[in-house]
Backbone as JSON, one array per atom type, in Angstrom:
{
  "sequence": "XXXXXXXXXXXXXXXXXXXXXXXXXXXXXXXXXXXXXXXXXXXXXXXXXX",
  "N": [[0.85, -1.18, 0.0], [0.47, 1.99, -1.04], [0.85, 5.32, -0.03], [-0.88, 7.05, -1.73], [-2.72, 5.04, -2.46], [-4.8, 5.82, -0.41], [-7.91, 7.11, 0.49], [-9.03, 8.24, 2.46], [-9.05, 8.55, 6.16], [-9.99, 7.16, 9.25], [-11.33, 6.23, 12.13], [-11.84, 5.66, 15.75], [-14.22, 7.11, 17.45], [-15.18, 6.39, 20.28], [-17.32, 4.84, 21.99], [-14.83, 4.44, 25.06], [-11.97, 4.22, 26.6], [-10.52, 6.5, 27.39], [-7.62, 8.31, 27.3], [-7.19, 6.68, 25.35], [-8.06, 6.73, 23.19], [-7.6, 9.54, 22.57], [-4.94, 9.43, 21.59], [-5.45, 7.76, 19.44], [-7.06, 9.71, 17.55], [-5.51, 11.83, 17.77], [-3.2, 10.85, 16.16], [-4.58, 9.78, 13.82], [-5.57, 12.56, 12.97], [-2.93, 13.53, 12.65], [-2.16, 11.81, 10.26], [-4.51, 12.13, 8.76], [-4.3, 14.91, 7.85], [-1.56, 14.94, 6.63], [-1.57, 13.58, 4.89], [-3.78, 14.68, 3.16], [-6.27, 13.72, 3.6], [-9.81, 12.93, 3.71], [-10.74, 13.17, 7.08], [-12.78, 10.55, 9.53], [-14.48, 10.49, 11.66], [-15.4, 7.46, 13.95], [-17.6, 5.65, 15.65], [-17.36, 3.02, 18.13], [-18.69, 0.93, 18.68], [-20.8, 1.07, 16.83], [-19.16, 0.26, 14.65], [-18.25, -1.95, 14.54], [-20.62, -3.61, 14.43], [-21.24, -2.85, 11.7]],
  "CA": [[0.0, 0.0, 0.0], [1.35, 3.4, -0.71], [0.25, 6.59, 0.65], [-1.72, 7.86, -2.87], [-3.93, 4.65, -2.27], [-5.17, 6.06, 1.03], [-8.51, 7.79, 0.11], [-10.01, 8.93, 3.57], [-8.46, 7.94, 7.49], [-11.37, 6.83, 9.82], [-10.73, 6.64, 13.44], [-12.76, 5.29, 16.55], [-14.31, 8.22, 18.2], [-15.43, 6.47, 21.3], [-17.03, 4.43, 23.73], [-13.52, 3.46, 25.21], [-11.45, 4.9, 27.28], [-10.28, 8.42, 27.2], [-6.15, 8.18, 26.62], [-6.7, 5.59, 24.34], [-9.09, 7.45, 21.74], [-7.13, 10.67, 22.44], [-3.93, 8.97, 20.95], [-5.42, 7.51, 18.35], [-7.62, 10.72, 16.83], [-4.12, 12.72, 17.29], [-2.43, 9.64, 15.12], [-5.72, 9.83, 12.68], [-5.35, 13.4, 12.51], [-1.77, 13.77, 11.75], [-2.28, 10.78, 8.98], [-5.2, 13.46, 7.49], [-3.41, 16.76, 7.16], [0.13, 14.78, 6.18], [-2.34, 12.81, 3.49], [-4.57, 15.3, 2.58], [-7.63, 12.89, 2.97], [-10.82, 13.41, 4.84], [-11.25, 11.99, 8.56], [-13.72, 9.8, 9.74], [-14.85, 9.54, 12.96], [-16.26, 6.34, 13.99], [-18.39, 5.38, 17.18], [-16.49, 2.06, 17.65], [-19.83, -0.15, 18.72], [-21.39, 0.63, 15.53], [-18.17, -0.11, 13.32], [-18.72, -3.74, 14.84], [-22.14, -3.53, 13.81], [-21.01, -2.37, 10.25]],
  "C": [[0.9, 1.24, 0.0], [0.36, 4.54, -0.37], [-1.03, 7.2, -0.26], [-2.89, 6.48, -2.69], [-4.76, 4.8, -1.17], [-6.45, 6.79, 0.56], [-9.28, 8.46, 1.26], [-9.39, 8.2, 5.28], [-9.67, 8.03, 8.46], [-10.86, 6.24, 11.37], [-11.92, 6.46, 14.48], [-12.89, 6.53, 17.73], [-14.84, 7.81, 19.9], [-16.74, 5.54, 21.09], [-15.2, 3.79, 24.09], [-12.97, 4.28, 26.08], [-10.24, 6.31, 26.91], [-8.95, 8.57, 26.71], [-6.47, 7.23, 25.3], [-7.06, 6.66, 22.84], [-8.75, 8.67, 21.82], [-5.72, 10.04, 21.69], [-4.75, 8.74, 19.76], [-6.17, 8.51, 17.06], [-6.29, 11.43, 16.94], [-3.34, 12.19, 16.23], [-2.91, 9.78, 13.47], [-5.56, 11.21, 12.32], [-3.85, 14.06, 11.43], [-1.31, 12.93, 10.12], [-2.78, 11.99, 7.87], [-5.12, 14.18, 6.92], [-2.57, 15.88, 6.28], [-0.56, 14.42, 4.73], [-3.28, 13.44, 2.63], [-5.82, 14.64, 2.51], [-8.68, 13.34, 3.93], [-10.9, 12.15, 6.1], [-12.42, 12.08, 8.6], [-14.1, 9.56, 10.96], [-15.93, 9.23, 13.22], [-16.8, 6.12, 14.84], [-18.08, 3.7, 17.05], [-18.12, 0.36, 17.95], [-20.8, -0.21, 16.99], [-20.41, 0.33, 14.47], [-18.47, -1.62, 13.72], [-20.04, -4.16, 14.24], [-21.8, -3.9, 12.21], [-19.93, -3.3, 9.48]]
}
């Protein structure tokens, strides 16, 4: 996978615990800008769902 097939970064906004889902939306964010793609945030019970 290279970076130009990346079309959008998507990111678990929560239920979970608070450090965790603050790391990983800072992670998801810096992916977005660096990539230029649109973020996604996810509510992580309905990505299971989905």
């Amino acid at each position: 996978i290279t970076p130009s097939d990346i079309g959008a970064i998507a990111y678990s906004q929560g239920p979970g615990l608070g450090p965790c889902l603050r790391v990983g939306a800072a992670i998801a964010r810096g992916l977005s800008s660096r990539l230029a793609v649109p973020l996604i945030g996810v509510n992580h019970c309905v990505a299971h769902i989905e």
